[in-house]
C-alpha positions as CSV (number, residue, x, y, z in Angstrom):
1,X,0.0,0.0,0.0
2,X,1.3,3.3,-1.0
3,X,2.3,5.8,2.4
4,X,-1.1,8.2,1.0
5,X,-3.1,5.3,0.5
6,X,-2.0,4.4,4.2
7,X,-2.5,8.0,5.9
8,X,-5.7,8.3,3.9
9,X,-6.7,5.0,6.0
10,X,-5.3,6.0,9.1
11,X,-7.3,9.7,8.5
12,X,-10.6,7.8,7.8
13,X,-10.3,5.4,10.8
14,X,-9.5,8.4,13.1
15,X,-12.5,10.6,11.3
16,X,-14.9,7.4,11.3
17,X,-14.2,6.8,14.8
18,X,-15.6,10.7,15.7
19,X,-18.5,10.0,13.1
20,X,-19.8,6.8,15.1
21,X,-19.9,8.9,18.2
22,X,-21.6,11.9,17.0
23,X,-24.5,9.6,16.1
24,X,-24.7,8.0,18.9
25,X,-24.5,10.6,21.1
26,X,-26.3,13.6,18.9
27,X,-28.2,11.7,16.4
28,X,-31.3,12.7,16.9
29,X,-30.1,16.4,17.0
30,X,-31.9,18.7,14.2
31,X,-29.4,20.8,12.1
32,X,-32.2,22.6,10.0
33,X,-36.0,23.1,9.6
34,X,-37.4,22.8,6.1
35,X,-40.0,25.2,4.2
36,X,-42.6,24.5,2.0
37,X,-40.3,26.7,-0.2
38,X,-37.3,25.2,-0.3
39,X,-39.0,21.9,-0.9
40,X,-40.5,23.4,-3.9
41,X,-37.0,25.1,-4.9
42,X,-34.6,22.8,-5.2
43,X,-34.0,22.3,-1.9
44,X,-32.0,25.4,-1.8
45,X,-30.3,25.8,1.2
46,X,-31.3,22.6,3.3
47,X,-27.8,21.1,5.3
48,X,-28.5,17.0,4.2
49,X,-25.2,16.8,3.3
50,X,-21.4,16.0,5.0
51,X,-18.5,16.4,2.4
52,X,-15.6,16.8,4.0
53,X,-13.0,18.3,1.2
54,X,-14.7,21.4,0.8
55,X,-16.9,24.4,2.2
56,X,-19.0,26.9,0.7
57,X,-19.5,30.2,3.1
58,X,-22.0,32.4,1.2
59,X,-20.1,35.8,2.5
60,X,-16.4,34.0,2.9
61,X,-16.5,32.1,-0.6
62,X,-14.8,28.5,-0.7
63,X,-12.5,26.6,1.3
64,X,-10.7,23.9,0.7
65,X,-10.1,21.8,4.2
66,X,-9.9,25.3,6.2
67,X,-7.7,26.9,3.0
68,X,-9.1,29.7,1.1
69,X,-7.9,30.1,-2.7
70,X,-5.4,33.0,-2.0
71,X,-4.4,30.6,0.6
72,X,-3.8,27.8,-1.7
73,X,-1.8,29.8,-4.1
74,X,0.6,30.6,-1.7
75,X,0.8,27.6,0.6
76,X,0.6,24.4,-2.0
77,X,3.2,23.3,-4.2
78,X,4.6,24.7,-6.9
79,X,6.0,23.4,-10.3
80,X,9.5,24.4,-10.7
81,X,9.8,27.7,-12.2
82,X,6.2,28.0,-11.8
83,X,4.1,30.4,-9.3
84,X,0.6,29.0,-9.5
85,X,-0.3,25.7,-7.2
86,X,-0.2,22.2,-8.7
87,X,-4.0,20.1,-8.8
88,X,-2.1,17.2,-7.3
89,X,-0.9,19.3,-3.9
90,X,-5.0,20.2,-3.9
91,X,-6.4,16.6,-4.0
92,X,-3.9,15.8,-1.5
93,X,-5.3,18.1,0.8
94,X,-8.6,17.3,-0.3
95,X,-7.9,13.8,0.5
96,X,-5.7,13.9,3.6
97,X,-6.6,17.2,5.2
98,X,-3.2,18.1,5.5
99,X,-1.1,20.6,3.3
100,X,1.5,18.2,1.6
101,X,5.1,19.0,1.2
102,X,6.9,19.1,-2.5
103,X,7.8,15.1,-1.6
104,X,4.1,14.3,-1.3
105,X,3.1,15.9,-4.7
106,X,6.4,15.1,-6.8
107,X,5.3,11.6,-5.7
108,X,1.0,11.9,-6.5
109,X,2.1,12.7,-10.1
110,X,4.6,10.1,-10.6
111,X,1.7,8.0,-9.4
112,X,-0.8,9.7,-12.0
113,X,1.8,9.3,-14.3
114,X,2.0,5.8,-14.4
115,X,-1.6,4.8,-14.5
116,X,-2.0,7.5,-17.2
117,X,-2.6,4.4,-20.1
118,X,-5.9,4.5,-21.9
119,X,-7.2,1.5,-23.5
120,X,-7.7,1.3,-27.4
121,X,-11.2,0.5,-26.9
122,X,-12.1,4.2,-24.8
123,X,-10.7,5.7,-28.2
124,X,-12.8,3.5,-30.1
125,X,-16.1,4.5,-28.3
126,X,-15.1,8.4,-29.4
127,X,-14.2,7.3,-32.8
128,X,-17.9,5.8,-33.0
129,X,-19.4,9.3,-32.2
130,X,-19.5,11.4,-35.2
131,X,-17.6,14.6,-35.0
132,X,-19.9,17.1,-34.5
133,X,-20.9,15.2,-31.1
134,X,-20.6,17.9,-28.5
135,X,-17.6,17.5,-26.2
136,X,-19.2,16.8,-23.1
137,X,-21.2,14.1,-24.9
138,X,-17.9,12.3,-26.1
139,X,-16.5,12.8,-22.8
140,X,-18.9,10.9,-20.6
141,X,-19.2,8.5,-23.6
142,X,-15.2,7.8,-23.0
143,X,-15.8,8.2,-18.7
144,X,-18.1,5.1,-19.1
145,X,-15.9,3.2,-21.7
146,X,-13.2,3.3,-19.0
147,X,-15.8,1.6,-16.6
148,X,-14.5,-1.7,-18.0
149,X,-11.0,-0.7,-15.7
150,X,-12.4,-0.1,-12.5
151,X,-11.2,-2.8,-10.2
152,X,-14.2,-1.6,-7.5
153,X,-16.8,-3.2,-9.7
154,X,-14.6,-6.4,-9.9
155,X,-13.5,-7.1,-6.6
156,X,-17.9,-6.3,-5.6
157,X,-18.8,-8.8,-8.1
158,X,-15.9,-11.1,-6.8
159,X,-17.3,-10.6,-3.3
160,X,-15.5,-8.6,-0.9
161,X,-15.7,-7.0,2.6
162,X,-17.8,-3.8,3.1
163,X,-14.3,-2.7,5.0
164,X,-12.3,-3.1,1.9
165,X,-14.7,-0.5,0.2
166,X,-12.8,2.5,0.0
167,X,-9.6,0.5,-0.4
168,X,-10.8,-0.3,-4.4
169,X,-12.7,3.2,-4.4
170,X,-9.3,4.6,-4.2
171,X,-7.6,2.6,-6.4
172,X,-10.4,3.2,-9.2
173,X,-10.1,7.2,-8.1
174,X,-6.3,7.7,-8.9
175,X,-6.8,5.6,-12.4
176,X,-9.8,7.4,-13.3
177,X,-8.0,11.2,-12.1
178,X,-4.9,9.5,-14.1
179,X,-6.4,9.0,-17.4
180,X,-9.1,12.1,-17.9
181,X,-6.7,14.6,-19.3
182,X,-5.5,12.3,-22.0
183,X,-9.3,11.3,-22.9
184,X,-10.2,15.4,-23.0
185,X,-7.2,16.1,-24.7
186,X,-7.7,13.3,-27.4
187,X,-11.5,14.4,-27.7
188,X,-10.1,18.2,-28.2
189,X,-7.7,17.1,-30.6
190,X,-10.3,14.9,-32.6
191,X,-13.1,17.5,-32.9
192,X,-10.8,20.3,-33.6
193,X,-7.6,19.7,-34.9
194,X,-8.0,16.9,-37.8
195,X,-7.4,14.6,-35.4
196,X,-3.4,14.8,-34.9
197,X,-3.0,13.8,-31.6
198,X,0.0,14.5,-29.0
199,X,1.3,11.9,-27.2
200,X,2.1,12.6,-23.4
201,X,5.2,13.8,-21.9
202,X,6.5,12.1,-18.5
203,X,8.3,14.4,-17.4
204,X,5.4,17.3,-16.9
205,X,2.9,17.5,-13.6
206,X,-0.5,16.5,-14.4
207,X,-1.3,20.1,-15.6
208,X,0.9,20.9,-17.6
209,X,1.0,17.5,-19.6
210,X,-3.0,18.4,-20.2
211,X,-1.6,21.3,-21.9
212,X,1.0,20.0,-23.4
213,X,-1.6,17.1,-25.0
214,X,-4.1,19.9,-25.8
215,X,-1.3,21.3,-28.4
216,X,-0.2,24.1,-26.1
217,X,3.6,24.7,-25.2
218,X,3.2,28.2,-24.0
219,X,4.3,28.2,-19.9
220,X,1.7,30.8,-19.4
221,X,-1.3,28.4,-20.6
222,X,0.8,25.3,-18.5
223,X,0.2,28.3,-15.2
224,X,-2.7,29.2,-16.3
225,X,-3.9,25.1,-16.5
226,X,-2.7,24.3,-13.1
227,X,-5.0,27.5,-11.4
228,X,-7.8,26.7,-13.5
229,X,-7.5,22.9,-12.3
230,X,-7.3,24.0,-8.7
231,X,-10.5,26.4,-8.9
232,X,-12.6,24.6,-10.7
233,X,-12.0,21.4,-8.5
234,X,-14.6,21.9,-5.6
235,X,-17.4,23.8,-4.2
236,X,-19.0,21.7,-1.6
237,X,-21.4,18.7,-1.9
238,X,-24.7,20.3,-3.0
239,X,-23.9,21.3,-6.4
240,X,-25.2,18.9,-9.2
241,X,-22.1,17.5,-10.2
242,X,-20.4,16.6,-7.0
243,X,-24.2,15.6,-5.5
244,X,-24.9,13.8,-8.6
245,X,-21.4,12.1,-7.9
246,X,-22.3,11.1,-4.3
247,X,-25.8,10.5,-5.0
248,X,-24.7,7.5,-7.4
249,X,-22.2,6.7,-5.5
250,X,-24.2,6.1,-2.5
251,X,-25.7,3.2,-4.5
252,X,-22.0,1.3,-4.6
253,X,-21.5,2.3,-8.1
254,X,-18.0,2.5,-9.1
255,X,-15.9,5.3,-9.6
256,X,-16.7,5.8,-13.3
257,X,-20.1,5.5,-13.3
258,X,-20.8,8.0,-10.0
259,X,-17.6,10.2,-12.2
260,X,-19.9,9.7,-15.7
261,X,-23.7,10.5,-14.0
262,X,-22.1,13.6,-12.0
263,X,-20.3,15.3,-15.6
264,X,-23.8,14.5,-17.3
265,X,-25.2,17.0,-14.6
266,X,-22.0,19.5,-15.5
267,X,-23.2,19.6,-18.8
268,X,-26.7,21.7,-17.9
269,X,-26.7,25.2,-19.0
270,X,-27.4,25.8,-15.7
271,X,-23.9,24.5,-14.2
272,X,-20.5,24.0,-16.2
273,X,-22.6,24.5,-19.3
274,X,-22.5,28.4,-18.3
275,X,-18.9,29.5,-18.8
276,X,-19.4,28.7,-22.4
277,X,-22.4,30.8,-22.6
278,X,-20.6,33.5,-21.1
279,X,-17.7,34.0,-23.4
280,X,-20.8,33.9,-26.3
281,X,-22.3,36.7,-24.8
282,X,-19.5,39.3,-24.6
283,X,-18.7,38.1,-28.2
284,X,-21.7,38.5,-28.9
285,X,-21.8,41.9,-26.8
286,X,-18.7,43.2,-28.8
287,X,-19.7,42.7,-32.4
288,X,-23.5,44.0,-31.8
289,X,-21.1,47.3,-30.5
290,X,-19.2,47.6,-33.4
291,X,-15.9,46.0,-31.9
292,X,-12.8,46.8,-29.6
293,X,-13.5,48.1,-25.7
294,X,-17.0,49.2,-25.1
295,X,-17.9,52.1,-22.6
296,X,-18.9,51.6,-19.5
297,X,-23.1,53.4,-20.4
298,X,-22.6,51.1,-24.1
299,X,-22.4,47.9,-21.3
300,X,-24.9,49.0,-19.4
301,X,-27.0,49.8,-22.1
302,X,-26.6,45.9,-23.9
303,X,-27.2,44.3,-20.3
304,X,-30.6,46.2,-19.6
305,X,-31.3,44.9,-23.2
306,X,-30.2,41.2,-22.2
307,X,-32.3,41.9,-18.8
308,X,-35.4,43.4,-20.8
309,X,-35.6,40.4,-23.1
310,X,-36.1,38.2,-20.3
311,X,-32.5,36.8,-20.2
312,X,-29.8,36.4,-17.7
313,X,-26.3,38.6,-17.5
314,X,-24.5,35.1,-18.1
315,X,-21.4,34.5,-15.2
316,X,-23.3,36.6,-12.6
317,X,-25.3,35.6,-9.7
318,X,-24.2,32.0,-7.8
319,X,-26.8,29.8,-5.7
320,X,-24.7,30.4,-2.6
321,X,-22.3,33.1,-2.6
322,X,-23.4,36.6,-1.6
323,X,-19.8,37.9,-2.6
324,X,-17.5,38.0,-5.9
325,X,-16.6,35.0,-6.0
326,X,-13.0,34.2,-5.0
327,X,-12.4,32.2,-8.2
328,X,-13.2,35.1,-10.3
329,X,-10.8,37.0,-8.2
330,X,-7.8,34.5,-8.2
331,X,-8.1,34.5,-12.4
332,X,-8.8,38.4,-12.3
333,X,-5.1,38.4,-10.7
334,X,-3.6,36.0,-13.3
335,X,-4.9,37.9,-15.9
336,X,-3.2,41.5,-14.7
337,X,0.3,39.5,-14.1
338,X,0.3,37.9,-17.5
339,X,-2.1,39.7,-19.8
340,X,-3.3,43.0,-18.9
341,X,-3.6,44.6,-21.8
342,X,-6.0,41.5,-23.7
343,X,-8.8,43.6,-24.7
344,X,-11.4,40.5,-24.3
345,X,-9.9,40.4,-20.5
346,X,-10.7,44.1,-20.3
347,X,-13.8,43.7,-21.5
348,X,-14.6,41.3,-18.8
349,X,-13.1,43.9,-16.0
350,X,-15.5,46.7,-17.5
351,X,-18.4,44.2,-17.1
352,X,-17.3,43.7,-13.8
353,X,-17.6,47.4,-13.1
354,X,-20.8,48.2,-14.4
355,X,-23.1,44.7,-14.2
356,X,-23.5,44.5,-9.9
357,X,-24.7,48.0,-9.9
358,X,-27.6,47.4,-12.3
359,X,-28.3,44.2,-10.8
360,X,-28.4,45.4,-7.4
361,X,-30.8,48.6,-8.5
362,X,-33.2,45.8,-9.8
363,X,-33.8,45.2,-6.1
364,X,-34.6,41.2,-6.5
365,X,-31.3,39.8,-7.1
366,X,-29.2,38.3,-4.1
367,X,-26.3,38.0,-5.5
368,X,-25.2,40.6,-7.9
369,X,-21.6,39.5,-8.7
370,X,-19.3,37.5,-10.7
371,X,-18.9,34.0,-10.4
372,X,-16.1,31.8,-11.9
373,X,-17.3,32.0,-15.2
374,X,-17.0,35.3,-15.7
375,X,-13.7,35.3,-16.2
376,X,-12.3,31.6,-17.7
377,X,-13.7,32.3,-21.1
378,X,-11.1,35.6,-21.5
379,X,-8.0,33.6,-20.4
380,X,-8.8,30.8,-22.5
381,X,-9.1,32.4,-25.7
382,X,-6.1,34.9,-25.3
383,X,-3.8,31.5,-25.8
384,X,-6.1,30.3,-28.6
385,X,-7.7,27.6,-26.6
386,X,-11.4,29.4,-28.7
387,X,-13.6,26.3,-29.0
388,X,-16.0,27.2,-26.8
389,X,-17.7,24.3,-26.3
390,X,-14.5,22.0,-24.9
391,X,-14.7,24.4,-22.0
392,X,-16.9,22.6,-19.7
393,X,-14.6,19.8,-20.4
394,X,-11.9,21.5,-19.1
395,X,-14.0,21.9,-16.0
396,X,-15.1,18.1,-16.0
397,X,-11.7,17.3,-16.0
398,X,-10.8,19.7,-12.6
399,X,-13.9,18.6,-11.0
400,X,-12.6,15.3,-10.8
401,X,-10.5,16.1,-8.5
402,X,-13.1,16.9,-5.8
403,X,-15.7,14.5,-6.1
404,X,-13.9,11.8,-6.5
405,X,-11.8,12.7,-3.4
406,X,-15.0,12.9,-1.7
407,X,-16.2,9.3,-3.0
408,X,-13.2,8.4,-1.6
409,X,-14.0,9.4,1.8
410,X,-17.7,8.2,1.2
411,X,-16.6,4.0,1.2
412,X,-14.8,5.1,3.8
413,X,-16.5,6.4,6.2
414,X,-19.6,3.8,5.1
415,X,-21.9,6.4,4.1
416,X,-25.8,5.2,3.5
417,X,-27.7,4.9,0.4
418,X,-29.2,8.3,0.1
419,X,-33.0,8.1,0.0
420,X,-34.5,11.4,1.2
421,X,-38.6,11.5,1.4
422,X,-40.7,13.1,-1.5
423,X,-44.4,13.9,-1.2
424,X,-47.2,15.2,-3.6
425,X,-48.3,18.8,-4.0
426,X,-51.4,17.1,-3.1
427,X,-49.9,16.3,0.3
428,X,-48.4,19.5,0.3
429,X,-51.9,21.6,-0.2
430,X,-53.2,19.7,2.7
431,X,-50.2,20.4,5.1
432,X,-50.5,24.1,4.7
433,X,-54.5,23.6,5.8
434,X,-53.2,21.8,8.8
435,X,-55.6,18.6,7.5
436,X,-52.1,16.0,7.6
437,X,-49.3,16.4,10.2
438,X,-45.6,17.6,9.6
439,X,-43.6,14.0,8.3
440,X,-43.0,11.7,11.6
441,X,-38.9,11.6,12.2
């Protein structure tokens, strides 16, 4: 067994220990109180969930294990050379809950580095798609191809231990984290690039060899890989793709199919679908203008028109956060170290000065500012990466990193089968006429 294979079992024994005694001693202890309304809306806001890698505070923004994003940048590993934080240092932390020295992450990608092999038959089950397939579409395609590797659904069908559990989970996590930048970068290359494909280089971190396999050589794109990686990786349990993850996964289902069901909910327009609408809509934005930098009244002016036809300011406004969010920030800083004069970039800073004001005047919206997708779209295209519709991918590919952590730590710490209650609207009209009684604990 590998030493963070071990101090991942030695963390989850000590954690699972603590786990048994809060529900014996405090099981029966409520932690919220439900509304008609938030049964109706999405259950917006209800705490049914324990993921331990990450925490969403709506004025705070994210942490990761305690670490905030500026936090992270300055305290995880760096590649050599390099000033942004390696993906590998954050899944360590997200694993472990511990920051890990440059031993611990030198060895994690030596690791993802040599399970890194795709089988002929995943790039098979693209080939079959026909080209104009969207991305996300090929990608879970090639997520549940893989499926045929994961050693969790063999050693379950084989019989094992419900103990053993998160042993194979974990095994099936590294593989699966291993070989998703080579399966996005050979679905990039396919759709885009007449199929010439770039074989991976050894010698790079997990980052940068997803750059590198993407077709870009530029160190700035390799930085600006490993930050996007690292914010995109997390944001609590309750968002689709990391529930969705969880939710599967709380049925036994392997890595790869939890990992396939949870990207299928990252491809909504209404999750990672968005940061491709967003770069759409300032293109769109600039050419309706007539081009270059628009004025601050010329923005204002376009996003009461978006507003007035009954759309949405695309990258603004998050579920949770009452704050901009931290990602935005952390990329807004990239961009004025490495690019400050990339007109789409200030663009998006104008935006950013003009769009909370009108929002907030509108007197309805919670959160008037940017979320992370109001910035990735800029970066992206400034070092040609302009296919709009492999961004989401890009995201699949980071979000890896945190659900699959967290599936980790759900085998094992023996989480149930999640099964909440539903009722009728039926039920529900005769609960607000006091006629049936609140649901029995």
């Amino acid at each position: 067994m590998s030493y963070i294979k071990e101090k991942f079992k030695a963390k989850a024994d000590e954690l699972g220990a603590e786990v048994k005694d809060l529900l014996k001693n405090h099981g029966t202890k409520k932690v919220d109180d439900v509304t008609v309304a938030q049964v109706y809306q999405g259950m917006r806001g209800i705490t049914g969930l324990v993921t331990e890698t990450s925490l969403l505070d709506a004025n705070e923004g994210i942490r990761f294990r305690g670490y905030s994003i500026p936090e992270l940048r300055e305290h995880l590993p760096k590649a050599p050379g390099g000033a942004e934080p390696l993906p590998e240092g954050l899944f360590y932390l997200m694993l472990i809950g511990e920051l890990p020295t440059e031993a611990d992450v030198q060895n994690l990608s030596s690791v993802l580095g040599r399970r890194s092999h795709v089988p002929n038959h995943v790039f098979d089950a693209i080939e079959s798609l026909p080209v104009s397939t969207h991305p996300m579409t090929m990608f879970t395609v090639a997520v549940m191809a893989l499926q045929t590797e994961s050693v969790f659904a063999k050693a379950y069908a084989d019989g094992m231990n419900k103990k053993d559990y998160w042993s194979y989970m974990y095994e099936d996590t590294l593989n699966l984290i291993a070989r998703l930048p080579r399966v996005a970068a050979y679905i990039y290359r396919r759709k885009y690039k007449e199929g010439k494909h770039i074989q991976p280089d050894g010698m790079l971190d997990w980052a940068a060899n997803f750059a590198h396999m993407l077709g870009y050589s530029d160190d700035g794109f390799k930085e600006l890989m490993r930050l996007y990686m690292v914010i995109h990786a997390d944001h609590e349990g309750g968002n689709v793709s990391a529930h969705t993850t969880h939710l599967v996964g709380s049925a036994l289902s392997d890595a790869y199919l939890s990992f396939a069901a949870g990207m299928n909910g990252l491809a909504g327009p209404l999750h990672g679908l968005a940061n491709q609408e967003v770069i759409k809509w300032i293109l769109s934005m600039r050419e309706e203008l007539g081009g270059g930098v628009p004025t601050k009244e010329q923005i204002a002016a376009y996003v009461k028109k978006t507003l007035a036809d009954g759309k949405v300011v695309p990258g603004y406004g998050h579920a949770v956060l009452r704050k901009t969010d931290p990602r935005f920030t952390a990329q807004m800083e990239f961009a004025k170290k490495h690019l400050p004069e990339d007109e789409l970039v200030r663009i998006v800073w104008a935006i950013y000065d003009t769009v909370p004001t009108i929002l907030q005047d509108l007197g309805k919206v919670k959160n008037p500012w940017p979320n992370v997708d109001a910035h990735s779209g800029a970066l992206l295209v400034h070092y040609g990466l302009v296919e709009y519709e492999f961004y989401t991918v890009l995201f699949g590919v980071s979000r890896a990193l945190g659900v699959l952590a967290s599936l980790c730590w759900d085998r094992a710490l023996n989480l149930s089968l999640e099964r909440p209650k539903s009722v009728t609207s039926e039920w529900m009209k005769l609960f607000v006429e006091g006629k049936v009684e609140a649901i029995a604990e």
